[in-house]
TISE-615919 format. One record per residue (C-alpha): residue in three letters; x, z, y. Coordinates in Angstrom, 1 decimal, padded with zeros to 4 digits. Layout:
residues N
<r><residu>ALA</residu><x>X</x><z>Z</z><y>Y</y></r>
...
***
This chain:
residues 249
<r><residu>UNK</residu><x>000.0</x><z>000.0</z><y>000.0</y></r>
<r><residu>UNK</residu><x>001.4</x><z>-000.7</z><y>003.7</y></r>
<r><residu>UNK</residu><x>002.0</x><z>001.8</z><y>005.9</y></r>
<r><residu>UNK</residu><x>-000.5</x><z>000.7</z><y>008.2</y></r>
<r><residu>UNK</residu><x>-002.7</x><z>000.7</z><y>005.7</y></r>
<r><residu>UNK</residu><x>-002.1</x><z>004.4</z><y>005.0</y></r>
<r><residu>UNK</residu><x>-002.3</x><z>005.1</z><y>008.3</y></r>
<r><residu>UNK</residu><x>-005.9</x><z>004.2</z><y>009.0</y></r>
<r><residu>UNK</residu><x>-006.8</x><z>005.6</z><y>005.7</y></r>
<r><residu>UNK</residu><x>-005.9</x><z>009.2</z><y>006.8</y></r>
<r><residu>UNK</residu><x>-007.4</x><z>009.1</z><y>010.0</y></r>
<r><residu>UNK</residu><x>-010.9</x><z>007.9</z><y>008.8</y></r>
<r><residu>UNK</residu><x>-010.9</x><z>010.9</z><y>006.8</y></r>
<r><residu>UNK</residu><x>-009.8</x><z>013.1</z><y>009.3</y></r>
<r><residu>UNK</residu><x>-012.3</x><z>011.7</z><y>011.4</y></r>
<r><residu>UNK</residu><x>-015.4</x><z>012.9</z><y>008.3</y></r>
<r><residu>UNK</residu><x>-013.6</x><z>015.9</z><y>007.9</y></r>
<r><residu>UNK</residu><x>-011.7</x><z>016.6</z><y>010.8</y></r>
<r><residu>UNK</residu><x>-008.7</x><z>018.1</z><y>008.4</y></r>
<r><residu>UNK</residu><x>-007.1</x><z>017.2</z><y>005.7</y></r>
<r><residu>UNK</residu><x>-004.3</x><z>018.3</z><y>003.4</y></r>
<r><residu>UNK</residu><x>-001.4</x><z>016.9</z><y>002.4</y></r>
<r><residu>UNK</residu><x>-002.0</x><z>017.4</z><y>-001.5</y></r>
<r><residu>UNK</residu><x>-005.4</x><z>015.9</z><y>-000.9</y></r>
<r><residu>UNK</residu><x>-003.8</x><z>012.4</z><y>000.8</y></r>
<r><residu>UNK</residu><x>-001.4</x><z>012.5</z><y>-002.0</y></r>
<r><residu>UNK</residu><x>-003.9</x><z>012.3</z><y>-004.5</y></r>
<r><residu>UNK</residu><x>-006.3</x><z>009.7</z><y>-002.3</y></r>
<r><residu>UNK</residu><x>-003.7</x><z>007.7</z><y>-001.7</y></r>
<r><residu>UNK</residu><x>-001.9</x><z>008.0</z><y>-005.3</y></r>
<r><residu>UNK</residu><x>001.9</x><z>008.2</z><y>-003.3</y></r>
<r><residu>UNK</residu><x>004.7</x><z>010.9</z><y>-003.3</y></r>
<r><residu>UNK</residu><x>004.5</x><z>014.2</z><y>-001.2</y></r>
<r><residu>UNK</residu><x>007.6</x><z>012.4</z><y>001.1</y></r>
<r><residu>UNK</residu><x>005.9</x><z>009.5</z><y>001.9</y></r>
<r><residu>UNK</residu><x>002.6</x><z>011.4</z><y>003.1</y></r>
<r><residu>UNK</residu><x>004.8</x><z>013.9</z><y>005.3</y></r>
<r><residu>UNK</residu><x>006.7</x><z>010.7</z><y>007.0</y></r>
<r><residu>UNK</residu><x>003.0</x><z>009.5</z><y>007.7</y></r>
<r><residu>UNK</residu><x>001.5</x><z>012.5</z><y>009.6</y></r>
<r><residu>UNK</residu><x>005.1</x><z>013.3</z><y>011.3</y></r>
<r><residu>UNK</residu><x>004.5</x><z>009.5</z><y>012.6</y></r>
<r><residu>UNK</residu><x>000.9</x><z>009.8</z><y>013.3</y></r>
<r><residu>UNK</residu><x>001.7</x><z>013.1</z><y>015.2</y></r>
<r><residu>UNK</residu><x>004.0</x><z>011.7</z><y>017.4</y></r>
<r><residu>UNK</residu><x>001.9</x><z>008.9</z><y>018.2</y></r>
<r><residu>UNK</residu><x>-000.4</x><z>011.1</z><y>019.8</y></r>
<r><residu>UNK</residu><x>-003.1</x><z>010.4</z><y>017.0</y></r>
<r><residu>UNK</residu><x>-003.6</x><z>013.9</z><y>014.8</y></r>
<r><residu>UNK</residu><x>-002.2</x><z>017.5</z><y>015.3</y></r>
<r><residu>UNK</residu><x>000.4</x><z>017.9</z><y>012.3</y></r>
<r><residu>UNK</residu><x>000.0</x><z>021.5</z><y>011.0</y></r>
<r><residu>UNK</residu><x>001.5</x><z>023.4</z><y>007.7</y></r>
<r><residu>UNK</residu><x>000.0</x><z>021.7</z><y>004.7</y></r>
<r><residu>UNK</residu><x>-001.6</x><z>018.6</z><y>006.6</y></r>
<r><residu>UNK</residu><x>-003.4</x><z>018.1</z><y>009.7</y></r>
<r><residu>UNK</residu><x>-006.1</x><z>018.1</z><y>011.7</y></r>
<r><residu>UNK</residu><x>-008.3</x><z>015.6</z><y>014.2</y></r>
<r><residu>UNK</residu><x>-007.3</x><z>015.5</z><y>017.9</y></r>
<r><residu>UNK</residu><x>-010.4</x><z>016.4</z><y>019.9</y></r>
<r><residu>UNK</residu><x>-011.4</x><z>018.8</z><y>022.5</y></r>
<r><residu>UNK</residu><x>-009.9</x><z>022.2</z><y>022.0</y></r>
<r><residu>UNK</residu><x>-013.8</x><z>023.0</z><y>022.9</y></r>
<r><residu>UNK</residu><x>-015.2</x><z>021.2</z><y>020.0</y></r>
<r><residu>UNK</residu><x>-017.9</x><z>023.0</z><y>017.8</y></r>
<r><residu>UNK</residu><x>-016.7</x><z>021.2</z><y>014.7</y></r>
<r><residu>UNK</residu><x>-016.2</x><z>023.7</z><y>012.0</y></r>
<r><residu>UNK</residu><x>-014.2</x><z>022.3</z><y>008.4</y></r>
<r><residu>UNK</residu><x>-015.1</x><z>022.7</z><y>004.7</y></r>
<r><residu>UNK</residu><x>-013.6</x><z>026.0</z><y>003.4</y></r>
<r><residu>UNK</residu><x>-012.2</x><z>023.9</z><y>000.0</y></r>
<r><residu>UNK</residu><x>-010.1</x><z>021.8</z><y>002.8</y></r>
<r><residu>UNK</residu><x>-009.3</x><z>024.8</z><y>005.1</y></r>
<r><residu>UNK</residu><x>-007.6</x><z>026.6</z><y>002.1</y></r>
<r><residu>UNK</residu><x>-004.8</x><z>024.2</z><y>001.8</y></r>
<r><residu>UNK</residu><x>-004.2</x><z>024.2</z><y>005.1</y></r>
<r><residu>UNK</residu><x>-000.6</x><z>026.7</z><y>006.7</y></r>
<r><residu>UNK</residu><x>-001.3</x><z>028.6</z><y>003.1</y></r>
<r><residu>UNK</residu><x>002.4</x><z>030.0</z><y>003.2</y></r>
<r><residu>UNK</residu><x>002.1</x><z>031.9</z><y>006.3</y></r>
<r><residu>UNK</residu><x>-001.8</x><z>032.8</z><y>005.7</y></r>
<r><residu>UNK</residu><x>-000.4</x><z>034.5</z><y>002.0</y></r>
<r><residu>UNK</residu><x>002.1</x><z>036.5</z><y>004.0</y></r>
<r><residu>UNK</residu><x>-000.1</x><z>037.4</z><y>006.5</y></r>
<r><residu>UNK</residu><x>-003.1</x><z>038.3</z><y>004.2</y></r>
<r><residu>UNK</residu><x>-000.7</x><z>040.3</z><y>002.1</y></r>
<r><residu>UNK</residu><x>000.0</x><z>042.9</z><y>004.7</y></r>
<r><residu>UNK</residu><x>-003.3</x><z>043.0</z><y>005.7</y></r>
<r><residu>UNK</residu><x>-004.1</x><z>044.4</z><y>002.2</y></r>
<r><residu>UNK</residu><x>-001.0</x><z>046.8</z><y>002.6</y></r>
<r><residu>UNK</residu><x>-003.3</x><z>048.4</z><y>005.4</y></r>
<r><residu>UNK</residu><x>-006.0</x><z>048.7</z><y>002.8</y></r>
<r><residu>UNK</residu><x>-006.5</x><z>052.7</z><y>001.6</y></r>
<r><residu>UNK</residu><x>-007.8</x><z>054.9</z><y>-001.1</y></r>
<r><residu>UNK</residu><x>-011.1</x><z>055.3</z><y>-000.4</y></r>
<r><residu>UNK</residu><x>-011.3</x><z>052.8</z><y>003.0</y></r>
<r><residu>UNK</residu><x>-014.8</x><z>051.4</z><y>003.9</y></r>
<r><residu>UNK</residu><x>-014.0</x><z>047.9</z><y>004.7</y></r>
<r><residu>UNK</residu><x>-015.8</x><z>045.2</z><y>006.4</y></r>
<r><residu>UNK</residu><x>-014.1</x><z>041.4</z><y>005.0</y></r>
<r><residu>UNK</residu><x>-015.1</x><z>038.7</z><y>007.1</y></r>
<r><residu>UNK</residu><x>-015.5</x><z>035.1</z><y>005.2</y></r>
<r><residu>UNK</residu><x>-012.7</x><z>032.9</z><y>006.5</y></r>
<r><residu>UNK</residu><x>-009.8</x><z>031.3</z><y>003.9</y></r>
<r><residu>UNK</residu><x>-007.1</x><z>033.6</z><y>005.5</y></r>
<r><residu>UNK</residu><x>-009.2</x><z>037.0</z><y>004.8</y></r>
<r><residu>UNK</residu><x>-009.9</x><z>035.8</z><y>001.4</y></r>
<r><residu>UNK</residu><x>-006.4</x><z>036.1</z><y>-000.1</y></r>
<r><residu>UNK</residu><x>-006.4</x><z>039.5</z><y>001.2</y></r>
<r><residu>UNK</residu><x>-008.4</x><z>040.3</z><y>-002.0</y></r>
<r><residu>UNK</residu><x>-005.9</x><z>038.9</z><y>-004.7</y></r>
<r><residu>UNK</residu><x>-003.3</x><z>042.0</z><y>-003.0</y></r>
<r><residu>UNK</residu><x>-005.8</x><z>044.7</z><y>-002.7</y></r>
<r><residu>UNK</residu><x>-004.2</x><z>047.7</z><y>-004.6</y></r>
<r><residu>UNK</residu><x>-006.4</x><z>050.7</z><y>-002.7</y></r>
<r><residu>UNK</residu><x>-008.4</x><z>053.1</z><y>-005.2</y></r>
<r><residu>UNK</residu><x>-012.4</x><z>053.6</z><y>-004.9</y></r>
<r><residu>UNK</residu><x>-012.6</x><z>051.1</z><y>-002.0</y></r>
<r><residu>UNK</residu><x>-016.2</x><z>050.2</z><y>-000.5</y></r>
<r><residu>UNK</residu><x>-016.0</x><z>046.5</z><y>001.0</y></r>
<r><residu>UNK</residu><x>-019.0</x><z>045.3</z><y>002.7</y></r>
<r><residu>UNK</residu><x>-018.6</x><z>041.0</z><y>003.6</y></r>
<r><residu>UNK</residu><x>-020.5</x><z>037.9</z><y>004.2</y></r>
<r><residu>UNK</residu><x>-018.3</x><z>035.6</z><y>002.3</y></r>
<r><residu>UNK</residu><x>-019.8</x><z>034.4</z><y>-000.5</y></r>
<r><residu>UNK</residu><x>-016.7</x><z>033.7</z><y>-002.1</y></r>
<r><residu>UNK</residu><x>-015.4</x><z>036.8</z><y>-001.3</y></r>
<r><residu>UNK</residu><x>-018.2</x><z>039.2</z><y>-003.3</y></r>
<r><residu>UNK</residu><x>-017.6</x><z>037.1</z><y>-006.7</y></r>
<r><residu>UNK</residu><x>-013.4</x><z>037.6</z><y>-006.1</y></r>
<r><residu>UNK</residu><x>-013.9</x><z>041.4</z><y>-005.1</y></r>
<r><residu>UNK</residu><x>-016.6</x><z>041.6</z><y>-007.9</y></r>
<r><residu>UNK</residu><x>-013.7</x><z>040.1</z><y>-010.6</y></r>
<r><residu>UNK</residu><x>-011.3</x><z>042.6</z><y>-009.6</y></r>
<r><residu>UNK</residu><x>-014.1</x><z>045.9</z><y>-009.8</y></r>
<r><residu>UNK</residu><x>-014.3</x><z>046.4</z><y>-006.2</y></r>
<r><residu>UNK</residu><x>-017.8</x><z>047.9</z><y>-005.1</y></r>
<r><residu>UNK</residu><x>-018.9</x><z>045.5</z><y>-003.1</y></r>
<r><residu>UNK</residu><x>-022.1</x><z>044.7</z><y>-001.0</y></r>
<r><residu>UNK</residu><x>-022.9</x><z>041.4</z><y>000.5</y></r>
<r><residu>UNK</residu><x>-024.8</x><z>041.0</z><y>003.7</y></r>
<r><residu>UNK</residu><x>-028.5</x><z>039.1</z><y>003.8</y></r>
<r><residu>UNK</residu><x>-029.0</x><z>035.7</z><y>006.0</y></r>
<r><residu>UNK</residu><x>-028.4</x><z>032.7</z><y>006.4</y></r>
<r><residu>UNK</residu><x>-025.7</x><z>030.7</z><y>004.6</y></r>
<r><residu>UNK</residu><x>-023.6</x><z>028.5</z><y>006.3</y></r>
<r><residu>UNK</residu><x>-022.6</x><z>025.5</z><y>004.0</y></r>
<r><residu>UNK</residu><x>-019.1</x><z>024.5</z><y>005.2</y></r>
<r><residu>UNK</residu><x>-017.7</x><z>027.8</z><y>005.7</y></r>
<r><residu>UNK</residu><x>-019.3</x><z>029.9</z><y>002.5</y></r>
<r><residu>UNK</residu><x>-020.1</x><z>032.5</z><y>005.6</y></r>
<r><residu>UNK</residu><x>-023.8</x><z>034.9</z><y>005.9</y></r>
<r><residu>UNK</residu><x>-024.7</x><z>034.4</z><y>009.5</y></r>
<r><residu>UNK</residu><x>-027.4</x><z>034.7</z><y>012.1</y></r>
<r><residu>UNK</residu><x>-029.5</x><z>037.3</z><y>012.9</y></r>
<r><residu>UNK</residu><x>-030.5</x><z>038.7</z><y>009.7</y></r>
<r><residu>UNK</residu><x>-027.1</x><z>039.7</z><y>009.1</y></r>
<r><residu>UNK</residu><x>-026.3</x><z>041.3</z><y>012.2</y></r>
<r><residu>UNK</residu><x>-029.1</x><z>043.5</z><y>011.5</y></r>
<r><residu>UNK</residu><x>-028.1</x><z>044.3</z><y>008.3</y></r>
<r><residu>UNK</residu><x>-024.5</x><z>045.5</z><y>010.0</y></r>
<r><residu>UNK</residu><x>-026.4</x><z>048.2</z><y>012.3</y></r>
<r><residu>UNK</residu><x>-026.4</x><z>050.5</z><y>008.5</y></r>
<r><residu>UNK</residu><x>-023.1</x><z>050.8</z><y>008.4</y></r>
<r><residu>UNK</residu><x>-020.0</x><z>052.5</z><y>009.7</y></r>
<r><residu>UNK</residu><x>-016.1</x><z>050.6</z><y>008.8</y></r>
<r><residu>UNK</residu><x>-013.0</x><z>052.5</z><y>008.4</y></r>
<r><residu>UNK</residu><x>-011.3</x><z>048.8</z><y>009.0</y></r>
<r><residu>UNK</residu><x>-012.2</x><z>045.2</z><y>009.5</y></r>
<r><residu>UNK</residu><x>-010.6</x><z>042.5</z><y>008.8</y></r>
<r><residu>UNK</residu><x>-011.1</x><z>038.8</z><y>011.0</y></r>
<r><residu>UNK</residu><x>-010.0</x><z>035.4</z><y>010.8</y></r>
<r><residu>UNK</residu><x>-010.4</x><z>033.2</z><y>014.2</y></r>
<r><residu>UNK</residu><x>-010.4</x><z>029.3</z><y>014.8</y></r>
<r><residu>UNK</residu><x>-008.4</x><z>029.6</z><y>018.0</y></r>
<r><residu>UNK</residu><x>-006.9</x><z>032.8</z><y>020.5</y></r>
<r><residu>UNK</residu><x>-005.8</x><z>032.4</z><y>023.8</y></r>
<r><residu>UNK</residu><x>-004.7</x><z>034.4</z><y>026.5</y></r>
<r><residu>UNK</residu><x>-007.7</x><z>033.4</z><y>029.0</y></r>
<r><residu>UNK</residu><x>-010.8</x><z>033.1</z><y>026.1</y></r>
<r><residu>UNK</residu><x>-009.4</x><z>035.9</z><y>023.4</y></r>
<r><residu>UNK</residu><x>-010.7</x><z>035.1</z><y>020.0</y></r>
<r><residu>UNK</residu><x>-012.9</x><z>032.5</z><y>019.5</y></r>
<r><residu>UNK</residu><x>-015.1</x><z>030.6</z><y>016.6</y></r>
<r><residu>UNK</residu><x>-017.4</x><z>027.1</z><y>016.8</y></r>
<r><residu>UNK</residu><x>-020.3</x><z>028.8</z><y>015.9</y></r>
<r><residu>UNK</residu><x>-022.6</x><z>031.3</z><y>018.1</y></r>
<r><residu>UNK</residu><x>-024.6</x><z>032.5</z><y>014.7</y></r>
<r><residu>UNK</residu><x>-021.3</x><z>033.7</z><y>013.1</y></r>
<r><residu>UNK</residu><x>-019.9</x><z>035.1</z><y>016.7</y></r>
<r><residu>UNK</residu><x>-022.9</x><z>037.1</z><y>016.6</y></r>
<r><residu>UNK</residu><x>-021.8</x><z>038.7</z><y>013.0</y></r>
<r><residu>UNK</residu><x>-018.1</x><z>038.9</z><y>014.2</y></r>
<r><residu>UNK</residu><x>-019.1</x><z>040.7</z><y>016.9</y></r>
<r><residu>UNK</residu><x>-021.5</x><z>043.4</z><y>015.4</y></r>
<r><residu>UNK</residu><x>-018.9</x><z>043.7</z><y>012.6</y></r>
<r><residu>UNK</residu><x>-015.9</x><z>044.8</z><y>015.4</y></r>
<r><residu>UNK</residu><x>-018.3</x><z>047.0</z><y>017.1</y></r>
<r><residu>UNK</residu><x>-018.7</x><z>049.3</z><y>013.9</y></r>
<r><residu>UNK</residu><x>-015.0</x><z>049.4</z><y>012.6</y></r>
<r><residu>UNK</residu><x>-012.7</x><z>052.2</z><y>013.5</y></r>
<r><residu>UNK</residu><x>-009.8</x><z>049.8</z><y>013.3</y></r>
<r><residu>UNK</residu><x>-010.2</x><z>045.9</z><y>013.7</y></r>
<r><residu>UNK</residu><x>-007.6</x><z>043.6</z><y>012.9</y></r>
<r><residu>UNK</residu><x>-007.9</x><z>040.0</z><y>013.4</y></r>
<r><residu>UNK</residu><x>-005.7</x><z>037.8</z><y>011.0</y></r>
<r><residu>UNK</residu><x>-004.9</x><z>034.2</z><y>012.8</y></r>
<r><residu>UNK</residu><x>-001.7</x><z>031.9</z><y>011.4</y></r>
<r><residu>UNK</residu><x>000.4</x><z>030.8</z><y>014.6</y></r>
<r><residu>UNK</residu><x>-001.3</x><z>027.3</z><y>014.9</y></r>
<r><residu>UNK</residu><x>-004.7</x><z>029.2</z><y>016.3</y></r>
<r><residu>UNK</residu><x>-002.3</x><z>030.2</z><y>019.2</y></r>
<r><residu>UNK</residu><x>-003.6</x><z>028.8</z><y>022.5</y></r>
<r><residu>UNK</residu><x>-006.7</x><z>027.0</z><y>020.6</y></r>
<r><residu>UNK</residu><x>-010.2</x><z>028.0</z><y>022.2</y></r>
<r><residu>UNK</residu><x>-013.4</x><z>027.5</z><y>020.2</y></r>
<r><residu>UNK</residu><x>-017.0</x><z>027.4</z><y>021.9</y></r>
<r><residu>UNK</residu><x>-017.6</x><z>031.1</z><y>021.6</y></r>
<r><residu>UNK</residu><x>-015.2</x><z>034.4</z><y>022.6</y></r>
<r><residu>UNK</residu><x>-015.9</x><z>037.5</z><y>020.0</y></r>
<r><residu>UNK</residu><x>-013.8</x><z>039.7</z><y>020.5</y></r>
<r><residu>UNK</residu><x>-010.9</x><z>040.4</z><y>023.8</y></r>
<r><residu>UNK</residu><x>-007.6</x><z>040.6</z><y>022.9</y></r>
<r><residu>UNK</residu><x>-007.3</x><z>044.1</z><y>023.3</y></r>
<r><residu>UNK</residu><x>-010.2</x><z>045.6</z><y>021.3</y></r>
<r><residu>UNK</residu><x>-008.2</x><z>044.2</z><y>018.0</y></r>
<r><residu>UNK</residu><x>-004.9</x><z>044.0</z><y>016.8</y></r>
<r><residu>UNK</residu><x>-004.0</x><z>041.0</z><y>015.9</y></r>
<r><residu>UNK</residu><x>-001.7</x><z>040.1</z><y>012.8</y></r>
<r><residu>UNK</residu><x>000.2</x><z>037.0</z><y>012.7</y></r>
<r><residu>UNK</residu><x>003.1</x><z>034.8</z><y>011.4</y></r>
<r><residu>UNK</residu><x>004.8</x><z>034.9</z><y>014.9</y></r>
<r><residu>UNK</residu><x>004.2</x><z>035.3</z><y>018.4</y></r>
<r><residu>UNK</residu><x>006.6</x><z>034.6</z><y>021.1</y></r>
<r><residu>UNK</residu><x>004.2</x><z>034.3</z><y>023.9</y></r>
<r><residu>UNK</residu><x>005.2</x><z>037.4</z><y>025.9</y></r>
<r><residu>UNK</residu><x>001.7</x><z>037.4</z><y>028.0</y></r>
<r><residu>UNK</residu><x>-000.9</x><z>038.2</z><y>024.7</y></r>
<r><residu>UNK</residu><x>-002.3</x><z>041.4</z><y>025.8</y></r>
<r><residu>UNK</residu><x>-003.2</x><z>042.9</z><y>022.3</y></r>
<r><residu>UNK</residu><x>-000.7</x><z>044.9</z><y>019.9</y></r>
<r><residu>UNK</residu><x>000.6</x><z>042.4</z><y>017.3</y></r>
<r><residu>UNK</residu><x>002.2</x><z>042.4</z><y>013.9</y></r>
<r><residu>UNK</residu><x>004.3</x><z>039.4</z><y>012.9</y></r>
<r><residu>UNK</residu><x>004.9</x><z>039.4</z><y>009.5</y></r>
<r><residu>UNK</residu><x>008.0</x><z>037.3</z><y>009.4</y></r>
<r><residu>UNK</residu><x>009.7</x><z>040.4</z><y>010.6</y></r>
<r><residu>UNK</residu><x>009.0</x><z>042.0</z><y>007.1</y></r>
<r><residu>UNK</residu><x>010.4</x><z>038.6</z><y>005.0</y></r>
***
């Protein structure tokens, strides 16, 4: 196949999906892991697709409401999401009541939970059925589902948050910035973010460094009502305490 060829392959499916991995293209496009790098590094620099860890995603306005499939999203930057999910879990006590939000990055968290007689309370479908494998008491709120992301949203949900109380809560966000905070595409899962972070003790929001200066439609939480953990941060102005976890590696 020519390279041009390749070319306009990947961006019509970034353009139905609006991400895409590299082990997906490899297997689309039935050509070596090399070749499919070379592409996006080009396409990147032509201005034509953001290149991230693990593939890369559709150009558009960093105001966009588009929200991607979670069985795309999950090959996406998985390195640094492992590393940072795993020291999420480390904060994870005996007898914590936790509240998991649904989001790839918080989902990992589960496979490194080690914490005796934990309660985890979540909206991520995925999530109760991998806490449920590993015995974890787990409750699951009522709503809404939201197809692409696997997430219980809406209304519904945020009134069944108002029963309980968190020890800790754990976040994932499609952008931070220094002007908007946290934000997420959607207002009906904003709303659950939000109600969530009001009833945790302790909220930690868990974002890779390609969210950094990314702003989705809807703010849920300021910087400094979470601490945010991360790959890396060398942007002196986020007003929020941060833990990089490439200073434990």
């Amino acid at each position: 196949m020519l390279t041009e060829e390749r070319y306009q392959i990947i961006l019509e499916k970034l353009k139905l999906d609006g991400i895409v991995s590299v082990n997906e293209l490899i297997t689309s496009l039935q050509t070596s892991e090399s070749t499919i790098r070379r592409d996006l590094n080009s396409l990147h620099k032509q201005g034509k697709l953001k290149k991230v860890h693990g593939g890369a995603v559709l150009l558009e306005d960093n105001y966009s409401k588009n929200d991607f499939k979670v069985s795309i999203r999950k090959g996406i930057n998985i390195k640094n999401k492992t590393v940072i999910a795993k020291y999420a879990a480390s904060l994870i006590k005996d007898n914590d009541v936790i509240f998991l939000d649904a989001g790839t990055t918080t989902e990992i968290i589960i496979d490194y939970i080690t914490a005796k007689n934990i309660t985890v309370v979540t909206n991520g479908i995925g999530h109760a059925k991998s806490l449920l494998e590993k015995n974890i008491k787990v409750h699951i709120l009522g709503g809404e589902i939201k197809a692409v992301t696997e997430a219980v949203v809406g209304i519904t949900a945020v009134q069944n948050l108002q029963s309980y109380n968190f020890s800790k809560g754990f976040f994932g966000a499609n952008g931070v910035s220094v002007n908007s905070g946290y934000t997420t595409p959607d207002i009906n899962e904003a709303m659950v973010k939000k109600e969530a972070i009001r009833r945790c003790a302790k909220t930690y929001i868990l974002v890779d460094s390609s969210k950094f200066e990314e702003t989705s439609f809807i703010t849920f939480c300021k910087l400094q009502d979470a601490i945010m953990i991360t790959d890396e941060l060398n942007d002196v102005n986020y007003d929020a305490e941060v833990i990089q976890t490439n200073k434990f590696i």
